[in-house]
C-alpha positions in Angstrom: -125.5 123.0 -60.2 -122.3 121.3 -62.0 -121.6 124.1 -63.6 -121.8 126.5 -61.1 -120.2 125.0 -58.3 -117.6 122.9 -60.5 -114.8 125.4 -60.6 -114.9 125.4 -56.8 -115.4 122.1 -55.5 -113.9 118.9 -56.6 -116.6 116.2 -57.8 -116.3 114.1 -54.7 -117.2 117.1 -52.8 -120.0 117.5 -54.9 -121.5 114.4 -54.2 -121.1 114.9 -50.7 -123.0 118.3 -51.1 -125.7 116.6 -53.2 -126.3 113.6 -50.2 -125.9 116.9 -47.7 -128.8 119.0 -49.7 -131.1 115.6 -49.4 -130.5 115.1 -45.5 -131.2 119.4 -45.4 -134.6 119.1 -47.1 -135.6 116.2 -45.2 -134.7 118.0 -41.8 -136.1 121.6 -43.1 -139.2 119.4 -43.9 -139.3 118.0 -40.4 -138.3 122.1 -38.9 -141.3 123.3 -40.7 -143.8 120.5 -39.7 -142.7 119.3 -36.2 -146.6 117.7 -36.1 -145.7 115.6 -38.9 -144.2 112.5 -37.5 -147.0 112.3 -35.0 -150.3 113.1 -36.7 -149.4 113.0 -40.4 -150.0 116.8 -41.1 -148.3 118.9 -43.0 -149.8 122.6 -43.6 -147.1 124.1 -45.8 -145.7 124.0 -49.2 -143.0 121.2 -49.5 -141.1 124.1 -51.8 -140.4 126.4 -48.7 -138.4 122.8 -47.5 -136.0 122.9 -50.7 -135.3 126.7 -50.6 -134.2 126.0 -46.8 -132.2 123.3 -47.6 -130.7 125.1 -50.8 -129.9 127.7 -48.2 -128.3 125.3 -46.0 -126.6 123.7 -48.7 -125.0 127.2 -49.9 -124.0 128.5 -46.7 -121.9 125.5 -45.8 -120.4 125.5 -49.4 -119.5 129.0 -48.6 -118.0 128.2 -45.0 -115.5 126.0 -46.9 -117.2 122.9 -45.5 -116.8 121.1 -49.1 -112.7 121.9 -49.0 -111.1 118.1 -49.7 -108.5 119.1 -46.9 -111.1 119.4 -44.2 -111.3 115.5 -44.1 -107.4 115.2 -43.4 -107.8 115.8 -40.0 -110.5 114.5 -37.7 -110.8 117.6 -35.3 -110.7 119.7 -37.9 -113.3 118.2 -39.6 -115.9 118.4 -36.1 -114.6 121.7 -35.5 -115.8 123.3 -38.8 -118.5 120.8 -39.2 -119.9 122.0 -35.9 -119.7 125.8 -36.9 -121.2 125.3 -40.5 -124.0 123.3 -38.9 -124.7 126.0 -36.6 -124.2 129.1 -39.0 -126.3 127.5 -41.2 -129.5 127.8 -39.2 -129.3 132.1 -38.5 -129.1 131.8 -42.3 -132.2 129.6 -42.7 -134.0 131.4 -40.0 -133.2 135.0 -42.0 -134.4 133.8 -45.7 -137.4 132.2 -43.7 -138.4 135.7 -42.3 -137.8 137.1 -46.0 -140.0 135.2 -47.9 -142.8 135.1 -44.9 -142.2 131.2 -44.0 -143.6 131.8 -40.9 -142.9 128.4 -39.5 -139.2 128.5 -39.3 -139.6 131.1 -35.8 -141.2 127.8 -34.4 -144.1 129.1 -32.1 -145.6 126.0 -31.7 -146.4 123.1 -29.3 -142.8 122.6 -28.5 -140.1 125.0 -27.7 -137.7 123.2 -27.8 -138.0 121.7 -31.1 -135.8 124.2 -33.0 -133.0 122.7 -30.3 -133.9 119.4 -31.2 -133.9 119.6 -35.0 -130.4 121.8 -34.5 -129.0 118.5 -32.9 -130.1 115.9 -34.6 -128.8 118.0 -38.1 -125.6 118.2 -36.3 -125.7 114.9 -35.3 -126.2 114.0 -38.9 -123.3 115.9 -40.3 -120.8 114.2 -37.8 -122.0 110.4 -38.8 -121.7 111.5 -42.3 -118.7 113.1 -42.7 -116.8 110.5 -40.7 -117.9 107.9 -42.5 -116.9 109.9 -45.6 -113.5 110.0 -44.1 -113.0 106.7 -43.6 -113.8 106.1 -47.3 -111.1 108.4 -48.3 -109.0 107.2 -45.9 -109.5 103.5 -47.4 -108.8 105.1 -51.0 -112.0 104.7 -52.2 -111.9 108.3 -53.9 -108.5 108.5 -55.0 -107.5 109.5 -58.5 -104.7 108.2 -59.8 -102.4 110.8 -61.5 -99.2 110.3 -63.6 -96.8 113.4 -64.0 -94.8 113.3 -67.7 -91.8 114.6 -67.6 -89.9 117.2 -65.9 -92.8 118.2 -63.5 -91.1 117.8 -60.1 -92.6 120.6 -58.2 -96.3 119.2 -59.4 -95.7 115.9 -57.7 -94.5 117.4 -54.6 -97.1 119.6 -54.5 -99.4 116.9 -55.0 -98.5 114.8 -52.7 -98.6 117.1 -49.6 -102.1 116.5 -50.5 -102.4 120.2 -51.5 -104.7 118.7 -54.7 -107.2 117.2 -52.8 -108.2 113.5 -54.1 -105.3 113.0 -56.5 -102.6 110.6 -55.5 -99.2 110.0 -57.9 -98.5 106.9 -59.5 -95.9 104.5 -61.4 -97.6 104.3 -64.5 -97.7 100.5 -65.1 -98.2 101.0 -68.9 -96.3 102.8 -71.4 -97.1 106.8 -70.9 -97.7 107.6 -74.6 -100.2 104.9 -75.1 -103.4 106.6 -73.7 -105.5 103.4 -73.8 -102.8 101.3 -72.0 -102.9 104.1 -69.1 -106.5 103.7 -69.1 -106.6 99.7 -68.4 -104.1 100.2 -66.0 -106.7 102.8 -64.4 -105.0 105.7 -64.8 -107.5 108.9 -65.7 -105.3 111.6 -65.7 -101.5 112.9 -66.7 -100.0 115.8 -66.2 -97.0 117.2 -68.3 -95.2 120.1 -69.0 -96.8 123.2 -70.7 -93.8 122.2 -73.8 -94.5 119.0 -74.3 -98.2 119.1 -74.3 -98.2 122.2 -77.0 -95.5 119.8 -78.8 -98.2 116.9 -79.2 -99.9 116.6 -82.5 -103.4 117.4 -82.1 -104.3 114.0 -82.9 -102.4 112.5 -80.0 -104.1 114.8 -77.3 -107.5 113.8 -79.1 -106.2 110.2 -78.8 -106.3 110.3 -74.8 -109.4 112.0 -74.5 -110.8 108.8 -76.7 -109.7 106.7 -73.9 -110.8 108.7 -70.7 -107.3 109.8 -69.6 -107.4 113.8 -69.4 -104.2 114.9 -70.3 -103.8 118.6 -68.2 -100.8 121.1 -68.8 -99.0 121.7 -65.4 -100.2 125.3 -65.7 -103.8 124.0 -66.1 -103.6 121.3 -63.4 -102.8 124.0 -61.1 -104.9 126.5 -61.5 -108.1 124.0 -62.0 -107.0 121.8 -59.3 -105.1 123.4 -56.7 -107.1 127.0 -57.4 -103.3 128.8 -57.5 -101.0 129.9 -60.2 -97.6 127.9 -61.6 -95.7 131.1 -61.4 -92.5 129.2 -62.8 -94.2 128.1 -65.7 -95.6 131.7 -66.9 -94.9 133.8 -69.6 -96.2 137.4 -70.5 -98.9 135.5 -73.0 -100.6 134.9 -70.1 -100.9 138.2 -68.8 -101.8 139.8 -72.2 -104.8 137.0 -72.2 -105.7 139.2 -68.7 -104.9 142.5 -70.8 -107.6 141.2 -73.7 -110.7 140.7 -70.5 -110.4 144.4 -69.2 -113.5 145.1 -66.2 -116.6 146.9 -67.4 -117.6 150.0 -66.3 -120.6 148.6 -65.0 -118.9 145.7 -63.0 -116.3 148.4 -61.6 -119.2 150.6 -60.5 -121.0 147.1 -58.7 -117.2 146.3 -57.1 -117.0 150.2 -56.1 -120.6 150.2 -54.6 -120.0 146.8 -52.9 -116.9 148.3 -51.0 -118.7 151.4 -49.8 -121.8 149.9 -48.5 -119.5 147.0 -46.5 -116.8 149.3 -45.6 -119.1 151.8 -44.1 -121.4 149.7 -43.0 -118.4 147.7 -40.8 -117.4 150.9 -39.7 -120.7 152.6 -38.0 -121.1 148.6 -37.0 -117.6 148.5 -35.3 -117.5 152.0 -33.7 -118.1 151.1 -30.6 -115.0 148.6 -30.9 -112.4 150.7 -32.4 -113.0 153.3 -29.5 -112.4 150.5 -26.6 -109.3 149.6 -29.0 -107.8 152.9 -29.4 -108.3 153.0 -25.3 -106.7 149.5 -24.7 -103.5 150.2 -27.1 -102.5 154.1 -25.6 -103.1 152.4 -22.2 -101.0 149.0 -23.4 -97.8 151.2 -24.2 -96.9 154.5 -25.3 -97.1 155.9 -28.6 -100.1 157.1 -30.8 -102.9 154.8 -31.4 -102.7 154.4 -35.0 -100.0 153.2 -37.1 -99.6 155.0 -40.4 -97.3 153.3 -43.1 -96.8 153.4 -46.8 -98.0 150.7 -49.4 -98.1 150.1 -52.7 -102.1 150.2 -54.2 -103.5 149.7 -57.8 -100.9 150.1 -60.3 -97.8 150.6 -58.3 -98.9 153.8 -56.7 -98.1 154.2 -53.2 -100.8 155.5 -50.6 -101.0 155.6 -46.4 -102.1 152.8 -44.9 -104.3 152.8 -41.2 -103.5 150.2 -38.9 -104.1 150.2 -34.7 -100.5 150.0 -33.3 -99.9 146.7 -32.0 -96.2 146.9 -32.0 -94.1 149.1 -29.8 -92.9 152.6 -30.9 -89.4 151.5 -32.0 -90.2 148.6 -33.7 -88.1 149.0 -36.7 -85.3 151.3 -35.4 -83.1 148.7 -37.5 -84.9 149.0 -40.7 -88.3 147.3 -42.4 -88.6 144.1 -41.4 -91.2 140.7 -41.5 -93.1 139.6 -38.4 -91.7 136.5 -37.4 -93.9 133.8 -34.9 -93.6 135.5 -31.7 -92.5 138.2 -32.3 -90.8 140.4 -29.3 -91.5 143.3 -31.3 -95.6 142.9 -30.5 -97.5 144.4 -27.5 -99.7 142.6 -25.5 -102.9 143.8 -27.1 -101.6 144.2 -30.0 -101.0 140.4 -30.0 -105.2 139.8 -29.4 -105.6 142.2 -32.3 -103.2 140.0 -34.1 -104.8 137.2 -33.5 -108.5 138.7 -34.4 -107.5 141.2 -37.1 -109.0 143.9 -35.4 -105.7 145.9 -35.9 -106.6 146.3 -39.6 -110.1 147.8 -38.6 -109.3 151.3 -39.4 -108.4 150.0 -43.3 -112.0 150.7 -43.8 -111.0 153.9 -44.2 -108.6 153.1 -46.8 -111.0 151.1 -48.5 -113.6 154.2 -48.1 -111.3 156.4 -50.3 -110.5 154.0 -52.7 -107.3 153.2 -52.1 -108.0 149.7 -51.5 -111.1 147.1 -51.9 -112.3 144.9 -49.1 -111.2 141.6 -51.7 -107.9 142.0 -53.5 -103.9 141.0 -52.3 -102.3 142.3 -49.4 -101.1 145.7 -49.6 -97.1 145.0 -49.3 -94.8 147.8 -48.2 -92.6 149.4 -51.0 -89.3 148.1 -49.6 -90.1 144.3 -49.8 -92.0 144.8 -53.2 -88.6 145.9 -54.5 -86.9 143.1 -52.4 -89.3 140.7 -54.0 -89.6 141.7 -57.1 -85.8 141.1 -57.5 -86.3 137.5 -57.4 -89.9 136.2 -57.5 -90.9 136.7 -61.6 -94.0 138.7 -62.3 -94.1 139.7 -58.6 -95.4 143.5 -59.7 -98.6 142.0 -61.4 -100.7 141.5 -58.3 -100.9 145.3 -58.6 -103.2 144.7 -61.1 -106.5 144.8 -58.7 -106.4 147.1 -55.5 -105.1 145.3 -52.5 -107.5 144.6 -50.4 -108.6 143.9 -46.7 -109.0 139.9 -47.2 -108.0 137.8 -50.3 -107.6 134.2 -51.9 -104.3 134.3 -50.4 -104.9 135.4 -46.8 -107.6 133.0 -46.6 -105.6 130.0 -48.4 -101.6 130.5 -47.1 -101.0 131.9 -43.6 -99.0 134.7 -42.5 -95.8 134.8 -44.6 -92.5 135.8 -43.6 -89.7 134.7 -46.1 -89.0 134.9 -49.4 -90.7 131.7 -50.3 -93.9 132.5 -48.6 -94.1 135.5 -50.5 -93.7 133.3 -53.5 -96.6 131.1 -52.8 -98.9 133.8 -51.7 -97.9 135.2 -55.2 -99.4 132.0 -57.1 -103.1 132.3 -54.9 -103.1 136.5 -55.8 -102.2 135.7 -59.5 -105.3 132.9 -59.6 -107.5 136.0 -58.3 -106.2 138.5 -60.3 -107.6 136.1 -63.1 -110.5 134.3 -61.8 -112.3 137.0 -59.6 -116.1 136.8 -59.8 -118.5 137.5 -57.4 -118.8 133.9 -56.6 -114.8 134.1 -55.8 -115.6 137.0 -53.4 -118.3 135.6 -51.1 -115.8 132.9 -50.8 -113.3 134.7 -49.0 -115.6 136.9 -47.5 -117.0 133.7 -45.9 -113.6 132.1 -45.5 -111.9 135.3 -43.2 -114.7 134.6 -40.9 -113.4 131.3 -41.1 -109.7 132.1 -40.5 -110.5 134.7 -37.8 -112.7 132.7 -35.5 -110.4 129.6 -35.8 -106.7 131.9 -36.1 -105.5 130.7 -38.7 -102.3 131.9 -40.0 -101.7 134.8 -37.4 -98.8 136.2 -36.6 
């Protein structure tokens, strides 16, 4: 489990999953025997208990319930702690059905025991995850850092609390003597990609002898931050991506993946796009949907399909960013905004693969020139099709400035390197996130 979750969740979280997964199987235990407590029976296998709980368990990890910055903010925390505990149950109740545990539907003595078990699980969460926010906010999980030399941007970022756990310190001990930093409690430094690849192999090996892992700033970002130093890159690192070229047989899985979810959505969501397509020509005049070019795998431009959620004229003075509250936006076209129904008809695009459902936002050809200009390596994230969701849609909200684009740049780079499947039913899982909670809408 180490292994497979340890690229996406930082070992605190981890532990916090593993406590999680032991209240789960004691509460599917409890779903699946509700005569238990009373008379001491128990009719079922106790291994239909640990596959509901492992079901639990992975559905919350995959609602970004395990996210370090989740325990920043109390009412974000109930907020999403409330959803994952109540998503989590359709989830147990559908792998239940699948593998004939007939006891999860709950036709028993008690109707109202599902109800019961829902609240008490709930209940459970809450008193747990407070109390593992008041640890964190007693320090009791931080992780002392040190940043080595000219790493200013690492420090910041780190202390926005963008890197979860970690929290910069004054090294109290000489920063070159690895078992010094170690008394001192220090267990990791960070330093620039140059002076780390100047260090004799011997030194490196010298603070891994002590416990202090010694991280390039490239490394530290993309392992703990899950987003790409753009500053610090140089072509190597996209000739590494150049020597790991897709399979044909992964392409055809990624291929067959967007058809079935693109058409799927699309018979599903019918009925929706018509009343849409009514509400926006009866909102304003001007046709219902917006066509507009963007650039797609490679550089190649193709037509994008959007709903219209902006009047006619919108851009009678030339291409330019949404901005937060924007006059520019119709009244529906503001709900779609919010909901991201205005991107529906994408599915299309997706359909005749001009994009994937998982990739970076298709950009418009006048600000990829703009940006190109002056964000390095901007052209790369043309390296997968754009796509309907991504890691930086779900990660940065709606951006609107140079800057933003430069950040969104450094979450499309980490995917363009790191996608998986994993990776993918992350975001999938996260955009239902972002949509039901509007986050980063414009």
């Amino acid at each position: 489990m180490t292994r497979f979750f340890g690229r996406h969740i930082a070992p605190e979280m981890l532990g916090l999953l593993l406590v999680e997964l032991t209240l789960s199987f004691v509460l599917a235990y409890a779903l699946l025997a509700p005569d238990l407590l009373s008379k001491g029976v128990y009719a079922g296998p106790a291994e239909h208990a640990v596959v509901l709980a492992a079901t639990i368990a992975f559905t919350s990890f995959l609602l970004g319930l395990y996210r370090p910055q989740l325990f920043f903010r109390t009412r974000n925390l109930l907020i999403n702690t409330a959803f994952g505990g109540v998503a989590a149950f359709p989830a147990v109740w559908a792998v239940g059905m699948l593998l004939g545990i007939r006891s999860v539907t709950l036709v028993g003595p008690d109707p109202l025991w599902p109800i019961k078990i829902l609240m008490v699980w709930i209940a459970a969460l809450f008193g747990l995850r407070l109390c593992f926010m008041a640890a964190i906010r007693s320090k009791l999980f931080v992780r002392p850092v040190i940043v080595v030399g000219a790493v200013p941007m690492t420090a910041a970022v780190i202390r926005s609390g963008q890197a979860g756990f970690f929290e910069v310190v004054t090294p109290q001990a000489d920063p070159a003597d690895p078992v010094a930093l170690r008394k001192s409690g220090v267990r990791h430094a960070v330093t620039s990609a140059e002076v780390f690849d100047a260090l004799p192999p011997a030194s490196r090996d010298a603070y891994t002898m002590a416990g202090v892992q010694l991280e390039r700033e490239p490394d530290f970002w993309e392992r703990h931050l899950k987003r790409v130093d753009i500053d610090h890159l140089s072509t190597d690192w996209f000739v590494s991506l150049d020597e790991r070229p897709i399979g044909r047989a992964q392409a055809f899985v990624n291929r067959a993946g967007d058809v079935a979810i693109s058409l799927g959505l699309l018979i599903f969501t019918l009925p929706l796009m018509g009343l849409v397509a009514l509400l926006v020509r009866w909102d304003s005049p001007g046709p219902v949907l917006y066509k507009q070019e963007r650039v797609g795998l490679g550089g190649h431009p193709f037509t994008l399909l959007k709903f219209r959620s902006m009047k006619t004229n919108a851009e009678a003075r030339g291409p330019a960013w949404a901005q937060q509250g924007d006059p520019r936006v119709t009244r529906v076209g503001l709900l779609m905004r919010r909901t991201r129904i205005d991107e529906l008809p994408q599915l299309v695009n997706v359909l005749r693969g001009q994009m994937s459902f998982i990739g970076p936002r298709p950009e418009r050809p006048h600000f990829v020139e703009q940006l190109a200009d002056v964000i390095p390596f901007y052209r790369e994230r043309a390296r997968v099709k754009p796509g309907l969701t991504g890691w930086a849609q779900v990660n940065y909200p709606y951006g609107a400035s140079v800057e933003d684009a430069r950040a969104k740049l450094s979450y499309d780079l980490f995917y363009v390197k790191n996608r998986s499947v994993l990776l993918d039913l992350l975001i999938m899982f996260a955009t239902v996130r972002v949509i039901l909670f509007q986050e980063g809408s414009r």
